[in-house]
C-alpha positions in Angstrom: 17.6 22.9 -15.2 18.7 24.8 -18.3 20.4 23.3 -21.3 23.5 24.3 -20.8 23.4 22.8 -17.1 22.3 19.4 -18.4 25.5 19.4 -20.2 27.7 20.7 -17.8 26.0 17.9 -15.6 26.7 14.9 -18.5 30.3 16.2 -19.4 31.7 15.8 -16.0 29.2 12.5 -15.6 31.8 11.6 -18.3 34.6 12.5 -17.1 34.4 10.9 -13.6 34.3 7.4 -15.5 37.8 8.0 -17.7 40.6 6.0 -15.9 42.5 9.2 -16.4 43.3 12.1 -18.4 45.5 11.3 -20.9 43.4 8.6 -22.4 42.7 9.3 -26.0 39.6 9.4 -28.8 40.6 9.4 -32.8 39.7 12.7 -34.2 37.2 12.3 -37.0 38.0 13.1 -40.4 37.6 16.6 -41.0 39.9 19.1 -43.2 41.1 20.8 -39.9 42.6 18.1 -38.3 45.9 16.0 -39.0 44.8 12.3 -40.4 44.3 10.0 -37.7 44.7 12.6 -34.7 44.3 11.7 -31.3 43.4 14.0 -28.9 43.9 13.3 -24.2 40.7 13.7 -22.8 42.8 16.5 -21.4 43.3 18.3 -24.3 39.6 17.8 -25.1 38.4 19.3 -21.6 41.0 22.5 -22.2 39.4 23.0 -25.6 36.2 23.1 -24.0 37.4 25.3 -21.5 39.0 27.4 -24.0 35.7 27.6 -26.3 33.3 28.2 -23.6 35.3 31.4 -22.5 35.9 33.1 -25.6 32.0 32.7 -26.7 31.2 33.7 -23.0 33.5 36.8 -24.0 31.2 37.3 -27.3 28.0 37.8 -25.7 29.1 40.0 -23.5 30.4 41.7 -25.8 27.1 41.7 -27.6 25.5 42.4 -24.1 27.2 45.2 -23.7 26.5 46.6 -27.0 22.4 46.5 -26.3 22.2 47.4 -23.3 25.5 50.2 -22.8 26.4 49.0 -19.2 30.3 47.5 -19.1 31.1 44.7 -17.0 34.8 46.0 -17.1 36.7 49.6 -17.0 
């Protein structure tokens, strides 16, 4: 199993044991976030969502620069 699998595997591990999804985790301090932000494990799971498809969208952007073939148009 590849890395990224394992974590798939442990995230929704994770998120089978929440009682739901609007159940929250302090932020920590950082200078990007509001002090003593909470975030829904929602809004954590969109995030990761979010994340995971616009850095999917860099490599194949990268991809597509190497090798010339276009996945799209």
């Amino acid at each position: 199993m590849m890395e990224y699998e394992q974590v798939a595997a442990r995230t929704v591990a994770l998120v089978l044991t929440l009682p739901d999804l609007d159940v929250t985790q302090a932020l920590p301090e950082a200078p990007w976030f509001e002090t003593g932000a909470l975030w829904s494990a929602r809004r954590v799971l969109l995030h990761l969502i979010a994340e995971t498809a616009q850095h999917a969208g860099h490599a194949d952007i990268l991809r597509e620069s190497l090798d010339g073939a276009r996945t799209m148009g």
